[in-house]
N, C-alpha and C positions, 0 to 999 in steps of 0.2 A: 363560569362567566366568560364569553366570549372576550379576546382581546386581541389586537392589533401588533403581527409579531413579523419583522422584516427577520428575512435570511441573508448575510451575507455570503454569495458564491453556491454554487449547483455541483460542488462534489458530491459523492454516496453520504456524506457526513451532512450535508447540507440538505441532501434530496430525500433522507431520510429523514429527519428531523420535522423535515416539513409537511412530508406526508401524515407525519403520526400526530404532528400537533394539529392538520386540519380535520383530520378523522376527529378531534376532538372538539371541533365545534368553531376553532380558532380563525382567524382571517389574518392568510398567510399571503409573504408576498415575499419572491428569490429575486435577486438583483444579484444577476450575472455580468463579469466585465467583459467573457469574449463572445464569438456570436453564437456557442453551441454550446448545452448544456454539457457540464460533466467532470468539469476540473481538469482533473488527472485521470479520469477516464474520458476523455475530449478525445473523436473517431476524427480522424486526417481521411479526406478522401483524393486520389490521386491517379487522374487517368482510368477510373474505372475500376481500381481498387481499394480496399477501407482497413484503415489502419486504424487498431482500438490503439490509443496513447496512455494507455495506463494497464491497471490489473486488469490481468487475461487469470489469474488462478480464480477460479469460486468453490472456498469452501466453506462450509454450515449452510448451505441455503435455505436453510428453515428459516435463517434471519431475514430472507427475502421476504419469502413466505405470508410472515409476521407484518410486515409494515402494508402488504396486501388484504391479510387476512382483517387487521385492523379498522380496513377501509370498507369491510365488508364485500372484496374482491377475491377472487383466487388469480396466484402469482401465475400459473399456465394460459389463464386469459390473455396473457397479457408479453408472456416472452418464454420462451421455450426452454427448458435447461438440459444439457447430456452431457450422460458420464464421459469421464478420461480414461482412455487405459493404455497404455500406464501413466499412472500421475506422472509418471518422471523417466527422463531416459538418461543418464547422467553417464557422462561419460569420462575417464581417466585421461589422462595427458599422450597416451598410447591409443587411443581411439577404440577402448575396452569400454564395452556397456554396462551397466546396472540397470535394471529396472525393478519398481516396485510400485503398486496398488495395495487395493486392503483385502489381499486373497495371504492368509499367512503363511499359508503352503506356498504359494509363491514364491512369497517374500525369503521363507527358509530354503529355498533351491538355490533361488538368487547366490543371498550369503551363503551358502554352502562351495559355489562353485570358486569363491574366492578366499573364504576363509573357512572352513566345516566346524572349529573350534567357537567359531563367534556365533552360531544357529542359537546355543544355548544361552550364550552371554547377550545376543539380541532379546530370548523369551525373558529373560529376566531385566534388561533395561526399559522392554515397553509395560509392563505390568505395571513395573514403580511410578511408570507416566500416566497413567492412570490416576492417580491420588492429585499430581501437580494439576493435571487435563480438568479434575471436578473441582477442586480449589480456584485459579488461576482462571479458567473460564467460565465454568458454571457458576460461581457462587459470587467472582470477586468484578468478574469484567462488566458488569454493567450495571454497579453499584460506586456513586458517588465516594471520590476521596478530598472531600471537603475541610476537614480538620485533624490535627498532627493524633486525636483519639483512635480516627478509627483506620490510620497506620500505625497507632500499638494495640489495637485490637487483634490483627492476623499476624501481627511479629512474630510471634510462638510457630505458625503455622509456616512461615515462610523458613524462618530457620530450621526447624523439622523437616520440610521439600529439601532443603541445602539450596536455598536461590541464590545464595551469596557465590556458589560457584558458578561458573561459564559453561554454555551449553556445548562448549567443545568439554571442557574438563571431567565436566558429566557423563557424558555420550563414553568417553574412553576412560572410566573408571570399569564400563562393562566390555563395551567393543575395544579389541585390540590391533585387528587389521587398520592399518593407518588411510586406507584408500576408504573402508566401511565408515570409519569416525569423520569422513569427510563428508561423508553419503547422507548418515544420520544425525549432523549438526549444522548443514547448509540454511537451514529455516530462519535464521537471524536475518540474512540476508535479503530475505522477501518480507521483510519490516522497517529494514535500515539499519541492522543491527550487526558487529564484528560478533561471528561464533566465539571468538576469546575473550570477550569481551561480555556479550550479552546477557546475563541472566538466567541461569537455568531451566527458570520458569515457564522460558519459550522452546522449549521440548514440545510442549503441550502442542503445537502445532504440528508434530508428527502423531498423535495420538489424534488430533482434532482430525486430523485428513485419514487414517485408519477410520475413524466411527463415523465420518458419514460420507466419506468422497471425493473428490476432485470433480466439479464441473466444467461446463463450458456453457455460455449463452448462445443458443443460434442467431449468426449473424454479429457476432461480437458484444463489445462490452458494450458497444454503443447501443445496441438493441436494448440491453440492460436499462442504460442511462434515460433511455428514450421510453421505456415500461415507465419508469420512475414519474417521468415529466408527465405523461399522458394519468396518469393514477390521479399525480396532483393536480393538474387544470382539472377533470374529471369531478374531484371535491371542491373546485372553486376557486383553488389556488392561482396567484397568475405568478408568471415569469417574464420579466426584461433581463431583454438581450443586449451588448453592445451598452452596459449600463455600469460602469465601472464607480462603485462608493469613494468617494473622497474624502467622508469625515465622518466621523458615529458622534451625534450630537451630544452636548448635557448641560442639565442645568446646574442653578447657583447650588439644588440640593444633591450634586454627584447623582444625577439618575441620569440613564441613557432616555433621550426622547427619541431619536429617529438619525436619517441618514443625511448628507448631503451629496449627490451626489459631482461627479467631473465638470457634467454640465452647468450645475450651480441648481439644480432641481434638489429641494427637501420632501422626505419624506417621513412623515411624523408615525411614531410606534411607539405603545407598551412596554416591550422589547426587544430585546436585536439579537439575535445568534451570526457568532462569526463562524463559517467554514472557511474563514481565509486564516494562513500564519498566523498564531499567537503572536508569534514575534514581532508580523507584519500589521497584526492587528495593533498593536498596543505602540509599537515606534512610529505607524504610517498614518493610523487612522485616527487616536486621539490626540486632542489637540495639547501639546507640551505644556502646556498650564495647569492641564488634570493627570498630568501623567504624574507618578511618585518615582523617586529616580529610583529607587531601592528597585522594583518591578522591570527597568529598563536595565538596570546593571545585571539584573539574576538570567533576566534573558539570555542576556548577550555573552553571560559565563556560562550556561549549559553547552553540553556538548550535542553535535549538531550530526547527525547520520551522514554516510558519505553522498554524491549525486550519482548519476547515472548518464552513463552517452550510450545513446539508443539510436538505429539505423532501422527507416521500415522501408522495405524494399520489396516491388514486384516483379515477378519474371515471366517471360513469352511463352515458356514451358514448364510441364509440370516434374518434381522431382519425386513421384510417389515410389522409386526404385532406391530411394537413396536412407541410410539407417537410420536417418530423424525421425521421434514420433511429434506427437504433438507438443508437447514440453520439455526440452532440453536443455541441460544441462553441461558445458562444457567445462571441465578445471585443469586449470593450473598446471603444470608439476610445482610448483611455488604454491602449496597453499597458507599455511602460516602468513611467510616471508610477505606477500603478496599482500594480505592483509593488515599487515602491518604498513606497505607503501602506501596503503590506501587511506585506512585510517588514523594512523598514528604519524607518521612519514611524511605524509601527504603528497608522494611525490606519484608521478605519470610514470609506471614502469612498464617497460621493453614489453612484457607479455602479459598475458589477462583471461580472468576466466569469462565464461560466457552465458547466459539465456538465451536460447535460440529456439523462439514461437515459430510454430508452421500451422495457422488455423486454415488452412486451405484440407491441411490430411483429414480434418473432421467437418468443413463446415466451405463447399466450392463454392460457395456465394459471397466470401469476400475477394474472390478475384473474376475478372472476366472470365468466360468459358474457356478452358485450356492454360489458363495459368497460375500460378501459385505465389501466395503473397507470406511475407516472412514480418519480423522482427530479428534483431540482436541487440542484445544488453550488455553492455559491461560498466561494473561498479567502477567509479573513479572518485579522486578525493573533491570532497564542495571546494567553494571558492575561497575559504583561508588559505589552500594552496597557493595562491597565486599565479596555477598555470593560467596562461594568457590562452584560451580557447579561440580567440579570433584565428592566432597563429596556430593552434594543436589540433583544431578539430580535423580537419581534411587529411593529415597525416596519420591521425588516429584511425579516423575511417578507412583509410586506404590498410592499412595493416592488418584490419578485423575482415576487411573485403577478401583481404590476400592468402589469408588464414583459411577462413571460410570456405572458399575456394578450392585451397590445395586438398584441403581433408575433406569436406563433406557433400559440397555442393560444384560437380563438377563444372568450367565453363559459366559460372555464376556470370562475371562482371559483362560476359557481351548476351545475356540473358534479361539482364535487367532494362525494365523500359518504365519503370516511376519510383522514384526512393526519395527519402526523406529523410533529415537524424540532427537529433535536438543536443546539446551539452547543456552542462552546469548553467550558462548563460540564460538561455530559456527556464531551468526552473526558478532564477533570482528575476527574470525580467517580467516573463508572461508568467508566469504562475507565483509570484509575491513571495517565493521561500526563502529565508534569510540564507544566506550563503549559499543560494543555490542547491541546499541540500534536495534531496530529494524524498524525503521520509522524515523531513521535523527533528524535534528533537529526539537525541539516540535511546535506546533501552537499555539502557543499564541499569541496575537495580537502584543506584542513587537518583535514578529519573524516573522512577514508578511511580504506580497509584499517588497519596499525597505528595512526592516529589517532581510529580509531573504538572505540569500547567492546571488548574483546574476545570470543570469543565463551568463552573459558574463562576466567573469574575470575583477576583477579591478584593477591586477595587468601589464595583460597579453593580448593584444587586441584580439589576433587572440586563445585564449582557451574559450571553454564556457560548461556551466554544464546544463547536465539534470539528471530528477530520483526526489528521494523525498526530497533531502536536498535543494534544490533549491527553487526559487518559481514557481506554486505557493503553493506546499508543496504536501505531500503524497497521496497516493490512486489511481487509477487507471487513472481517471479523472484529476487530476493534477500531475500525470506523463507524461502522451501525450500531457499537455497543456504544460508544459516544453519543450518536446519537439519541438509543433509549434513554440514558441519564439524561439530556437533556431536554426532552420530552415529557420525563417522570418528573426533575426539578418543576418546572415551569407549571404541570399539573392544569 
């Protein structure tokens, strides 16, 4: 039976959701606050160059696939995907490369040239990733953790995996080179997650990018973002823009009826999916009278992923001579240490590892003819910190600019002609994350499946959340799996 279902926000969690609930029949409608779909895949365009603002990795794309095939659509109609090679270029504190894809021979030449002992202690850490990879994602990520049963249903399972340990402690129980355990446990990081910290369970993201790939969308994520929207109007769906929610309605009987928005416009619904903050959902949007404080206090105690200062910048000339590939990785010699300022510490320290996008070497239509457009990322702590960003940002940027510079990208600063770079500020202000976090709440085992938010309200029967606060937590992959669960709930 058809019913009347608002989306709150046009993230992948939201855009997904809504495609799969219209393909069923449903009459859907996304109420976006800013004026381009996408979230945190939201494209900056500047001077002639396009900055994807969010995830650049795509991997499983069979989940794309899926919310097209659903529609009775194939995903190539509609946006074009190519491989990465190599997924990664990760480079040491010495300007020593690694690289790896899902060629094993490769991968064993790779670690051979740095450690020849660890070839074997590698064959034997990704095999056991294996068991975590069909548990953790095939079986559990996009199945509902609605009640404390069916978190003692896999308890057996998960202490069997050893999830209780950390995806670093893991990793060098086999790998002994200390530069390779950096290599093979950075993956926390591209969910929001400390490797000391995280989970073991999030291995399965190197085994996930071994079994099907590393992509790239042509034309960025925004091309992505923009398949999504066009699929959905397509089915019917509409999208307001520049339409920011101010209130998720309810009655005397605790049901959600609909939205209200900024402007003082209601909009009456069945149901409501947030793709906005749990946190921001439940402190901003319902009204204090219906809120239970138990729900506001558990919030506000979970621990919160670090944020991110991101720099997108174009340049007049092209760097295709220079060691970057498309996905770079730059660290530390402070890996631990470092980690620890960031997440535990919380302090702004002296040096920093890095993400350094160059979708220009795969894809010369995100910049003018002859020039080359970037990204760099570096983790910094959300705003429990207290650094004052007004004051840090520009010196921050100037250090990563100067970095950059002397090592990789010669001449950068009098090259650049449109740059752009967001802090902690932008993700609490434009994007609604509670402490500016930039990936929701963190993944540590005590914030998994049923300890993580759920994806159907337990206050509220007919609201349910997708996106990364939810389970089964961040990243591309467990965006859209958030979204099947709540696709599937709603039925």
């Amino acid at each position: 039976m058809s019913k009347k279902i608002i989306i709150i926000g046009s993230g992948f969690g939201g855009l997904g959701a809504a495609n799969r609930l219209a393909a069923k029949g449903h009459q859907v409608e996304i109420f976006e606050s800013r004026d381009k779909p996408g979230g945190r895949g939201y494209t900056y365009e500047i001077n002639g160059f396009k900055f994807d603002g969010g995830p650049t990795v795509i991997t499983a794309p069979f989940m794309f696939d899926d919310i097209f095939a659903a529609a009775g659509r194939t995903r190539e109609d509609y946006v074009k995907f190519v491989p990465v090679d190599p997924f990664y270029r990760i480079f040491d504190h010495t300007g020593r490369a690694f690289n790896y894809n899902n060629n094993p021979d490769f991968i064993y030449d790779q670690i051979r040239s740095w450690s020849p002992d660890d070839v074997e202690n590698y064959k034997r850490f990704i095999a056991t990733t294996r068991a975590i990879f069909e548990k953790g994602f095939l079986e559990l990520a996009d199945k509902p953790f609605l009640h404390v049963t069916d978190m003692l249903k896999v308890a057996p399972d998960l202490i069997r995996l050893k999830s209780y340990l950390s995806v670093y402690q893991y990793v060098s129980t086999f790998i002994k080179d200390d530069f390779l355990c950096q290599v093979f446990s950075f993956h926390p990081l591209l969910v929001g997650g400390n490797p000391f910290d995280t989970t073991s369970i999030y291995t399965m993201i190197h085994y996930l990018e071994r079994e099907w790939g590393v992509f790239y969308a042509l034309g960025g994520t925004g091309a992505l973002v923009d398949a999504l929207v066009r699929l959905f109007t397509e089915q019917g769906g509409k999208v307001h823009y520049n339409a920011p929610v101010k209130e998720i309605l309810i009655n005397e009987k605790r049901r959600v009826t609909g939205v209200r928005l900024a402007n003082g416009e209601i909009h009456n619904a069945d149901i409501v999916v947030s793709n906005a903050e749990v946190a921001y959902t439940y402190r901003n949007l319902i009204p204090a009278s219906y809120r239970r404080i138990n729900s506001d206090r558990r919030l506000e105690n979970m621990e919160y992923s670090m944020s991110l200062f991101v720099i997108y910048f174009g340049t007049k000339r092209r760097y295709l001579d220079s060691r970057l590939a498309h996905h770079n990785i730059i660290l530390s010699p402070r890996y631990k240490p470092l980690l620890d300022d960031i997440f535990h510490k919380k302090i702004l320290a002296e040096d920093f590892s890095l993400y350094l996008h160059m979708p220009t070497i795969t894809d010369p239509s995100m910049a003018p003819e002859g020039m080359e457009s970037f990204y760099v990322l570096s983790p910094v702590p959300h705003l429990g910190s207290g650094i004052d960003w007004k004051k840090q940002a520009k010196p921050y940027r100037d250090r990563i600019m100067a970095f950059i510079e002397e090592n990789y990208l010669p001449d950068l600063q009098a090259n650049i002609v449109a740059e752009h770079y967001i802090d902690p500020l932008h993700f609490q202000g434009t994007l609604n994350s509670y402490l500016g976090s930039a990936f929701s709440v963190k993944p540590i085992l005590t914030q998994s499946a049923w300890f993580r938010p759920h994806n159907q309200s337990e206050d509220f029967d007919n609201l349910y959340f997708v996106g990364a606060g939810t389970h089964p937590g961040a990243g591309l992959p467990g965006v859209l799996s958030s979204s099947i669960i709540a696709a599937n709930l709603i039925n």
